[in-house]
N, C-alpha and C positions, 0 to 999 in steps of 0.2 A: 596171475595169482595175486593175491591179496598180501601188500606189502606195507608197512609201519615203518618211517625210520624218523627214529626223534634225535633232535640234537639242541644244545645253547646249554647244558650240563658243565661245570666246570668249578672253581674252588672260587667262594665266595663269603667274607667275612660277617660276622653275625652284624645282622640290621641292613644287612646289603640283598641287592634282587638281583632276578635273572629270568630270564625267558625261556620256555620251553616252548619247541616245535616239534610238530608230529605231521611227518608227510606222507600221504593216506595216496594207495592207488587199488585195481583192481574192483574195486568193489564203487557201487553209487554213492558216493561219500555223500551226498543230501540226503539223502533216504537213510542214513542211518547216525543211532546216536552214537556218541563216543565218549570214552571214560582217559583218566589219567590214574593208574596203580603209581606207588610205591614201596619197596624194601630196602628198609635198614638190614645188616647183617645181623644174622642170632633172630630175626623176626619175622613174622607171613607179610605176605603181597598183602598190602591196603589200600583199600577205594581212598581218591585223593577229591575227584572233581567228577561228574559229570553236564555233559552239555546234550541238548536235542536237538533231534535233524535241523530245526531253523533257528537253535542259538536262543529261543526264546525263553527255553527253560534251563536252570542251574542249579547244580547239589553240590555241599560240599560235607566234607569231612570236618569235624568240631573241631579238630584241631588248626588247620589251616583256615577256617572262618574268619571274615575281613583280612585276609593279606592275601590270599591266591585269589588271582579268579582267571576262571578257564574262559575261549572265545574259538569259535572258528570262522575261516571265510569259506565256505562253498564252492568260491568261484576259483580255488585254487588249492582244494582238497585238503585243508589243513588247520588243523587244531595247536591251542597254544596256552601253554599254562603262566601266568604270569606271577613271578611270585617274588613277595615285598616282604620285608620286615623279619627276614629269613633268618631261624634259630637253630642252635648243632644240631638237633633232634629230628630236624628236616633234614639232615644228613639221607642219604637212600638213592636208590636205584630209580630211576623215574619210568615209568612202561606207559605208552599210549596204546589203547586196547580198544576193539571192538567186538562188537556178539554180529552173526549174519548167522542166522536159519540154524541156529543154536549150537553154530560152531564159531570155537574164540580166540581170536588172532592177535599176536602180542607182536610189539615191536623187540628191538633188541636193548632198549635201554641206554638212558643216560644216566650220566652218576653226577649228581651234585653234590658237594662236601661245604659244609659252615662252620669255618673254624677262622680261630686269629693267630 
């Protein structure tokens, strides 16, 4: 079955970074794209980053523009959000997600917190 599990989530003070990992099985992780959601509490799941099957293509959310950026390696099923210059507001839940045949599989989440 198609399994997500992200981790590198943890308390980190504002202008400080952290890595996100999402490790991807079940499914042909080259063949497909992958996305990075977030929720703050009190607010909807939002698109953070997406990546394409070969890594060549990348979107981001306006807000995280030049401090995240997403990457995966293929050869070891796994997506990664890297993220710099980190403000409270980034505060949230961090979900690595995929679509396959128009059904959409969420990891269980990391929680990042930026505070001092």
């Amino acid at each position: 079955q198609v399994q997500l599990v992200e981790s590198g989530g943890g308390l980190v003070q504002p202008g400080g970074s952290l890595r996100l990992t999402c490790a991807a099985s079940g499914f042909t992780f080259s063949n497909s794209h992958m996305n990075w959601y977030r929720q703050a509490p009190g607010r909807e799941r939002e698109l953070v980053a997406v990546i394409t099957r070969s890594g060549g293509g990348r979107n981001y959310a306006s807000s995280v523009k030049g401090r995240f950026t997403i990457s995966r390696d293929n050869a070891k099923s796994t997506v990664y959000l890297q993220m710099n210059s980190l403000k409270p507001e980034d505060t949230a839940v961090y979900y690595c997600n995929v679509i396959l045949s128009h059904e959409t599989y969420w990891g269980q989440g990391t929680q990042v917190t930026v505070s001092s």
